[in-house]
Structures are given as C-alpha cells and as structure tokens.
N, C-alpha and C positions, 0 to 999 in steps of 0.2 A: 334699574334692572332691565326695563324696555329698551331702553337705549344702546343697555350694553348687550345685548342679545341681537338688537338690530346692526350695532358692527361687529356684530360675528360671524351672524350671517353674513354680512356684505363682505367679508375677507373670504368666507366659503365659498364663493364665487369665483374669486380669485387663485383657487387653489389649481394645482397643476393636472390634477385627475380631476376627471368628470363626478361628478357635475358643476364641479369648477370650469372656467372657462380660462384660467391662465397659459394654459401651455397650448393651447388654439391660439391667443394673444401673441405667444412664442415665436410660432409658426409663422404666425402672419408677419410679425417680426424681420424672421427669417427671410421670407421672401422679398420684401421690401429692401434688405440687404441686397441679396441678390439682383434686384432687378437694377439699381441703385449702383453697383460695384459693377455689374455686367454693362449698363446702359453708359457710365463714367470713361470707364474702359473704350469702348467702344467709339463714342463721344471724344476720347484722346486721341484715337485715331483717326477720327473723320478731321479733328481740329490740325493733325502734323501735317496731312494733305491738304487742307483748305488753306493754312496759312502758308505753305510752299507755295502751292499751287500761284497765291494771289499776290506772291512777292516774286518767284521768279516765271512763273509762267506766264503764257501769252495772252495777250488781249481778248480770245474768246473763253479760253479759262478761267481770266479774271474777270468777265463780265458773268459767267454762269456763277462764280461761286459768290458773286455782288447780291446777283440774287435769291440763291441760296439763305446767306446770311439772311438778308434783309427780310425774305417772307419770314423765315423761322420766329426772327425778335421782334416781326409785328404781331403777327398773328399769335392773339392769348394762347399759353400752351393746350390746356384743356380743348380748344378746338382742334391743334395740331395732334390731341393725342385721338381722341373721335375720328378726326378724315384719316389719320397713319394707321389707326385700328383697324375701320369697318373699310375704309375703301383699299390701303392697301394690303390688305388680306384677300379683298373680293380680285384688286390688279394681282394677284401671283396666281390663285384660280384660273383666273380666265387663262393667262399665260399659259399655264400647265394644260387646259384643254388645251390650246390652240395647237401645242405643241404634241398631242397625242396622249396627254399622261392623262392621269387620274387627281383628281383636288385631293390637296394636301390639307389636313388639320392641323393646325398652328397653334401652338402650346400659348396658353396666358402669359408664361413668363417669357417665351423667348420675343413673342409679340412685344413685351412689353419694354423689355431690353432693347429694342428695335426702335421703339420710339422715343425713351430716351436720351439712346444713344444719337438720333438724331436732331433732336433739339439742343442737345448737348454738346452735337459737334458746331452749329453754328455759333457758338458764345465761345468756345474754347478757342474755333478758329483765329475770333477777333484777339484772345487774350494773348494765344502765344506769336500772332503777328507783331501785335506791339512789343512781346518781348524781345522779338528777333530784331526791333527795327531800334529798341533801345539800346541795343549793344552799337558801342562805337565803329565807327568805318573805319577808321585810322588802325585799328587793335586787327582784325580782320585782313587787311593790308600791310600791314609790318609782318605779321604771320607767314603772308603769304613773299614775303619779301625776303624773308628768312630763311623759305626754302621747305614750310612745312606743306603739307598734299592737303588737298581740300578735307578728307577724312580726319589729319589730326588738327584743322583749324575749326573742325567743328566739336571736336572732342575737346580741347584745351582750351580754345580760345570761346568759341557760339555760345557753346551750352553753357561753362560756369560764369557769362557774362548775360548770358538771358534768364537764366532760374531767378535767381531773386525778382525780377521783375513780372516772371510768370506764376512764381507760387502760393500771391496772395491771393490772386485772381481764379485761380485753381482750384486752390482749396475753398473761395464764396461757392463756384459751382460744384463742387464734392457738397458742400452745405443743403445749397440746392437740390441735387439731383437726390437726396433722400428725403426731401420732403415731396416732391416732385409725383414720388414715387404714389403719394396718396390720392393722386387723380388718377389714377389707374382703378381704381375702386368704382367708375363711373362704368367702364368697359368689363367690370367682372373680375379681374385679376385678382386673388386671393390673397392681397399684402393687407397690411396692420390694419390702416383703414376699413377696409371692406370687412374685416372678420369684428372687427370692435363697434360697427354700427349691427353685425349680424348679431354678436353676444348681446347690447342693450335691446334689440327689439324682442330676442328674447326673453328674457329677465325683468325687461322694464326700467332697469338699472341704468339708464345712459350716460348719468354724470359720471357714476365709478367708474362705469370702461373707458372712457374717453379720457377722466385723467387719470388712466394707468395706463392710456396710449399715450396720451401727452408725454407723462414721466419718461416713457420709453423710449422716445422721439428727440426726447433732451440726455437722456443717457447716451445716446448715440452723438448727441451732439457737441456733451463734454467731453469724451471720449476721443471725438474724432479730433477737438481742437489743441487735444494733448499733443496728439500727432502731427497735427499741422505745425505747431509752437517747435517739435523739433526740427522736422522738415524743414523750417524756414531759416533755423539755426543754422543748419549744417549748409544750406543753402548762400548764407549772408555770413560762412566765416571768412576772415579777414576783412570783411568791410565793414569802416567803422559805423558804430548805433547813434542812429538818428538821434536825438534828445531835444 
C-alpha cells in the first residue's frame, strides 16, 4: 500500500498542471528543439560556405576556414559554448558602444542558436566537403561537355551525386546538435536540461526527472531516425544496397 501511494505520488509530479512538473519538462523540451533546429539550420549554412569556400576558393580563404574548422573540433564544445556565450555577447556590446548605440540584451535562445550553429558549422563544413569531392570528376565534365550551365550541373548532376554521401554524416550531427543542446544549461538557457535538474532540486526527485528527460531525449531520437531512414532512402534511390 506504501509503495503504491509512493508511485502515485511520483506520477503527480509528472503531471502537466502544477504541481506537476511535466509540462515545464515540455517546455524545456520545446526549447531544446528550437535551439537544436535553429542552431542545425544555421550550422547548414555556415557548412555550404565553408565547404565552397575551401574547395574553390583562394588560399587565404582556405587557410581562414582551416582554422576555423580546426579550433571548433579541438576545442571541447562546452568551452566553445562558455567563450561564444559570455565573451561574444560582451564583443557585440562593446561594438554597439563603440558605434554610438545602446547594449543590446541577447535572448538565451537566440544566443544559443548562435553557438550551435557555430560548432555546427565546422563538422558540417568537413562533411559536405567530402561529399562534394566524392562525386566523380568525369560525371561533372561530360555534363559540362554536353552543354549543360554550371546551375543544371549542380542541380542534376553535384547534388543527387553528393546526398548519399552527405546524409549519414548529417543526420550523426542532427543526433548531435540535440543533445548538444544540454550544455547550454551551464550558460542558463531554459532547454530540458536546465528545467529537469531545476524540477529534482525541487522535489528532491532527481532520478524520476532525469529519466523522463532521458525518455524524452530518446523519443526525439527515435523519432528523428525515422526520418533520417527515409531521408537516406529517397536519397540512395537507384543505387544499389550495400549487403
């Protein structure tokens, strides 16, 4: 009878209205999407410039973005998300003085979006390099031999000849970029982490909230791999399956 009272309570906690804590878990949820989906996003971006950049652009280009890469995948993220937090929040301040304006207050999320979309862009960079460089020379050159514009040799020939080779690697860092998102809970940022150690200090409860963050963390992660599984399908038709 103790027992069963005692997981009842611990489901009451759970619940979605107060003084349950689940739909704070939601939230936090929620933002961890966000930051996750905004930071990927962002991240795909910085990677279609980085991997240009370092395949046809020029020697100072390609040594800036060498470095780029290279600090981001040395440097533990956790440290890169600390220095991209506090120092560059305090460099866009100063800038805004210097320039006459007034300091800007920088939202959690888009800060956080910010960083990592920038960690994000250096690992993308590297993935869709190699997929552009896995596409044959000879397929690129008959194309071009054929009479089609740089624009449809990148539409018919570049892209459906580099996807497969880009969207395993793509999808690790989509993996990534959502657990990623839990160090952001060091800097304040309101995602799943931060709200499920606030709900156990609360309650005292730490094991339940942590694995019904857990839970949460892997719903997202079966979920996303649903997607990826079709992604890669639609990606890899007509070429025949590995065995």
């Amino acid at each position: 009878m103790i027992d069963w009272i005692a997981g009842l309570a611990a489901w009451e906690l759970l619940a979605l209205e107060p003084p349950g804590w689940g739909g704070v878990l939601l939230r936090g949820l929620a933002v961890s999407l966000q930051v996750a989906v905004g930071g990927y996003l962002l991240g795909f971006l910085i990677g279609v410039g980085g991997a240009t950049g370092k395949l046809y652009g020029g020697p100072i280009l390609r040594d800036i973005l060498d470095v780029y890469t290279t600090l981001v995948r040395a440097v533990p993220e956790l440290v890169l998300i600390l220095l991209l937090y506090y120092a560059g929040t305090d460099a866009l301040n100063q800038i805004m003085i210097l320039l006459g304006a007034e300091r800007v207050d920088i939202s959690g999320l888009a800060a956080g979006i910010f960083v990592i979309g920038v960690v994000q862009g250096a690992y993308q960079t590297e993935v869709l390099r190699g997929a552009f460089k896995a596409v044959p020379h000879g397929e690129t050159e008959a194309a071009r031999a054929y009479g089609m514009s740089p624009l449809q040799v990148l539409r018919r020939i570049t892209l459906p000849g580099m996807l497969p080779h880009a969207v395993p690697g793509l999808s690790n860092l989509w993996l990534i970029a959502t657990k990623d998102t839990a160090l952001l809970a060091v800097v304040g940022v309101a995602e799943l982490t931060l709200v499920t150690r606030q709900a156990g200090g609360t309650t005292k409860s730490y094991f339940l909230f942590f694995c019904a963050a857990g839970l949460l963390y892997l719903m997202v992660t079966l979920l996303s791999n649903v997607v990826i599984r079709l992604i890669e399908r639609h990606a890899r038709r007509g070429i025949p399956a590995v065995r």
